[in-house]
C-alpha positions as CSV (number, residue, x, y, z in Angstrom):
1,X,48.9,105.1,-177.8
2,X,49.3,105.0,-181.7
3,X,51.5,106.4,-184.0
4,X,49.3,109.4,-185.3
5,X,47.8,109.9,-181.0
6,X,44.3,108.6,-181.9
7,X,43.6,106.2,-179.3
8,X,40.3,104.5,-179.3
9,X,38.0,107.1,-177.7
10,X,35.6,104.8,-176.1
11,X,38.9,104.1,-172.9
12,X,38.4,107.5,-172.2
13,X,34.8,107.5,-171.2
14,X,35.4,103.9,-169.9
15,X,37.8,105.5,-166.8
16,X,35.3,108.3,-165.9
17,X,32.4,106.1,-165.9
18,X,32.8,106.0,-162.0
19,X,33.5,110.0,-161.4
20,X,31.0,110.6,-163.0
21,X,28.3,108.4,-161.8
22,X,26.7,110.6,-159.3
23,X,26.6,113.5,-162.0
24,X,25.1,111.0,-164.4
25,X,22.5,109.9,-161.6
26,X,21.1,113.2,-160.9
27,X,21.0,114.1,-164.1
28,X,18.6,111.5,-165.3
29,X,15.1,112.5,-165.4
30,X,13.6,108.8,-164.3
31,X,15.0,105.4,-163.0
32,X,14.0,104.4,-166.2
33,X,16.6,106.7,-167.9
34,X,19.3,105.3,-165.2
35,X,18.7,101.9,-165.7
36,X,18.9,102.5,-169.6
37,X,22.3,104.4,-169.2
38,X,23.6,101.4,-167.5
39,X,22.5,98.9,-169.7
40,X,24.1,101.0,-172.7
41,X,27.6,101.1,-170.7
42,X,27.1,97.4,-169.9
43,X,26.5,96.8,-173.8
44,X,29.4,99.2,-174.9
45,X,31.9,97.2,-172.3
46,X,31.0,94.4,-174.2
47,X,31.6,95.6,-177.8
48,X,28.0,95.3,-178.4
49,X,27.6,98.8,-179.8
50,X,24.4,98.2,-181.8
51,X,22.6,97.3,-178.5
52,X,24.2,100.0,-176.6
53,X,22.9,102.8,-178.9
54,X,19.6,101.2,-178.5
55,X,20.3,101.7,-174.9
56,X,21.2,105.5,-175.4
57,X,18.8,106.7,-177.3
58,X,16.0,105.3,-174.4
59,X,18.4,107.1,-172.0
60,X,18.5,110.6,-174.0
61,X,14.5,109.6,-175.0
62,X,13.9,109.7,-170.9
63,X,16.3,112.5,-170.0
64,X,16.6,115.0,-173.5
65,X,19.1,116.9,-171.0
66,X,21.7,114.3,-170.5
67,X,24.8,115.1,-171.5
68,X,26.6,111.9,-170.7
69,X,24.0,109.8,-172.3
70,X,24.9,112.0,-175.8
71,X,28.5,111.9,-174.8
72,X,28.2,107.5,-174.2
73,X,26.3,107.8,-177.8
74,X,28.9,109.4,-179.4
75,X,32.0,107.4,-178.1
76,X,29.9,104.4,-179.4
77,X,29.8,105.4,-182.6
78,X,33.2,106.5,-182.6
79,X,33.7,102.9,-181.9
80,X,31.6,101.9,-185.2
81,X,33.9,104.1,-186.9
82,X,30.9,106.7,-187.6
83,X,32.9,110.1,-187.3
84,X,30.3,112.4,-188.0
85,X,27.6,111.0,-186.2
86,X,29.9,110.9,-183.2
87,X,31.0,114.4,-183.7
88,X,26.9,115.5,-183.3
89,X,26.7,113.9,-180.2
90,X,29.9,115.5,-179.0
91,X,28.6,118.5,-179.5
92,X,25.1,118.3,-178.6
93,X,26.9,117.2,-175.0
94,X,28.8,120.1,-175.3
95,X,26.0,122.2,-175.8
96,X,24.2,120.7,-172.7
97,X,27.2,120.8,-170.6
98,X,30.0,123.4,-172.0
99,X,32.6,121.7,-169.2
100,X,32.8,118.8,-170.1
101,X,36.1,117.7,-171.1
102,X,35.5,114.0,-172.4
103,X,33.3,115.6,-175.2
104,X,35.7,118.1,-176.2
105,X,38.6,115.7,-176.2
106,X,37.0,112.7,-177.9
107,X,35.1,115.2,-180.4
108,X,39.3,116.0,-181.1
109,X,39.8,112.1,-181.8
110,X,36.6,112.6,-184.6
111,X,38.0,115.0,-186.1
112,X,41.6,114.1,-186.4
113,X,40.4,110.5,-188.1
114,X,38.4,112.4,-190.7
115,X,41.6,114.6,-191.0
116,X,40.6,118.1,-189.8
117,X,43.5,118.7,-187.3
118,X,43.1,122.3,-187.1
119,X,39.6,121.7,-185.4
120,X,41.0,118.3,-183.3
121,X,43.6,121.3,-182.1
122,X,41.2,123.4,-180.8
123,X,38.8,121.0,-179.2
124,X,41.8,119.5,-177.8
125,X,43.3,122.6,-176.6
126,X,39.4,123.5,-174.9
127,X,39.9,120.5,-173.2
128,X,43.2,121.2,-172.0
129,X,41.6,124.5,-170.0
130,X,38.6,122.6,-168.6
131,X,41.1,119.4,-166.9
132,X,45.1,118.9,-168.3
133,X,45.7,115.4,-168.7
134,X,48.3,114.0,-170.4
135,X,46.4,112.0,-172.7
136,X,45.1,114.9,-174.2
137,X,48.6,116.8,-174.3
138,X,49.8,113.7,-176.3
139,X,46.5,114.2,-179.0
140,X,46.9,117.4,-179.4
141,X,50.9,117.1,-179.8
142,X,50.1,114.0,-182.6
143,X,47.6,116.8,-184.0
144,X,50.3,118.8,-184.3
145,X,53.1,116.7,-186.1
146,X,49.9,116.0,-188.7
147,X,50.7,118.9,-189.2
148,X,54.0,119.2,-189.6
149,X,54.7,121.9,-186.5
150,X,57.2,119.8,-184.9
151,X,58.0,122.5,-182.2
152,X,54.4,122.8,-180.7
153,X,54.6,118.9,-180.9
154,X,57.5,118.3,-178.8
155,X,56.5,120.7,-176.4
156,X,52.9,119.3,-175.7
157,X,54.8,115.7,-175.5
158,X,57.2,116.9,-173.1
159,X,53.9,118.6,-171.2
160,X,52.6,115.0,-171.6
161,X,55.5,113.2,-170.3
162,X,56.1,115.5,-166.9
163,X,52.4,114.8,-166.4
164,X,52.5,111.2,-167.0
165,X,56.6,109.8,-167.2
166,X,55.9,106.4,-167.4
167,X,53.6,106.6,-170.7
168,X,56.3,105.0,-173.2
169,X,54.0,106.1,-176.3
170,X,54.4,109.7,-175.3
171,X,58.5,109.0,-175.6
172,X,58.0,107.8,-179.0
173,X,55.7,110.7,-180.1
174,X,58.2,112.9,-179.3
175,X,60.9,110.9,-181.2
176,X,58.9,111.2,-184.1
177,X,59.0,115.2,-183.3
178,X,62.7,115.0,-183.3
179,X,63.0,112.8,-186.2
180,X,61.1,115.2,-187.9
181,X,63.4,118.0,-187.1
182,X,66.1,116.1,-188.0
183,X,67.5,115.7,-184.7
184,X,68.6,112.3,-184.6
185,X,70.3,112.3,-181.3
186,X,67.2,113.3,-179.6
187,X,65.2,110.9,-181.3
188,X,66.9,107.7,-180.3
189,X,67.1,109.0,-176.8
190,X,63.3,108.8,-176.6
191,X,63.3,105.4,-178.7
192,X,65.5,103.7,-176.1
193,X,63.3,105.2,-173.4
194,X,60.0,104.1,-174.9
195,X,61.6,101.0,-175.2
196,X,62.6,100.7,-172.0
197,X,58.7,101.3,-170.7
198,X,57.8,98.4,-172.7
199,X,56.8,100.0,-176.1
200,X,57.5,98.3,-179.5
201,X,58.5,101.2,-181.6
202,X,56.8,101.3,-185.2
203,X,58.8,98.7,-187.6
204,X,59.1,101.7,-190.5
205,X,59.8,104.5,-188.4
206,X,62.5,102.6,-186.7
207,X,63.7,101.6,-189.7
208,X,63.8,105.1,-191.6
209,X,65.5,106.8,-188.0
210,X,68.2,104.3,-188.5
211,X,68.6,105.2,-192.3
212,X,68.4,109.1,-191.8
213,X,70.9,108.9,-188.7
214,X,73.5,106.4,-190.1
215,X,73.1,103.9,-186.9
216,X,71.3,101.3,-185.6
217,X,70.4,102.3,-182.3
């Protein structure tokens, strides 16, 4: 996980791929509109995110109604770093498909690059109703130090950490929380434990910790 909670979006969709595989199947309209999906996926796995739009607009072209083909669209775009078109085909998923998490969650990630945490907060937060994961405790929480509400941070990293304790980035969100607060104690308690679960904690933020606390570790 990064510093500001915006992983890359495209991991999420990668690990439901397989859940979601029967709902994808039945969805489609035509084998044509399967065998497009899959070629899209194949291309996305491989980076090649040109092709796999190609790929997804055949599938959506074949099946109008397929959620997870706009929801593979969007994530690929995401990927090409094109925010707003990703956040259209998060929401015209959303529109087909009102439960499905990954579109709320990844629509978050959109909108937090372009800046607009209030609206990553709330996707995130829908997300959070349809399926808790940690992942999604931890965007929301980074959402929240954006914003500089260090309290709701902490307390969604925490959520994030009894969900998933062995997620090191999680320890060093909430560090930043702390630091934030100027609890400095706190702070290095979840350095050395990010460390410990094999994160590198940020050079700078390390670095200004140590100043603001008066120690080096």
């Amino acid at each position: 996980m990064s510093i500001d909670g915006n992983e890359i979006a495209p991991a999420s969709f990668a690990k439901t791929t397989d859940e979601n595989k029967a709902q994808s199947t039945s969805q489609n309209a035509s084998i044509v509109g399967q065998e497009t999906f899959d070629k899209a996926m194949d291309y996305f796995d491989r980076h090649q995110f040109d092709e796999a739009i190609v790929e997804y607009n055949k599938a959506i072209e074949a099946n109008p109604n397929d959620g997870l083909a706009y929801l593979g669209r969007g994530l690929t775009y995401y990927a090409k770093g094109n925010y707003d078109q990703a956040i259209l085909d998060f929401t015209k998923a959303i529109e087909i498909n009102p439960k499905l998490d990954l579109a709320f969650s990844n629509r978050g990630l959109a909108y937090g690059r372009k800046g607009n945490y209030d609206q990553a907060i709330l996707d995130f937060t829908k997300a959070i109703e349809i399926n808790p994961k940690s992942s999604i405790y931890a965007d929301r929480a980074a959402s929240y130090n954006r914003k500089d509400n260090y309290d709701q941070a902490i307390a969604d990293y925490t959520k994030a950490i009894e969900i998933g304790p062995n997620n090191g980035g999680y320890y060093e969100g909430r560090a930043i929380g702390y630091f934030k607060k100027q609890d400095y104690d706190k702070a290095w308690s979840n350095v050395h434990k990010a460390e410990d679960l094999g994160v590198k904690i940020n050079p700078k933020f390390l670095e200004n910790l140590k100043k603001a606390s008066g120690r080096d570790k």
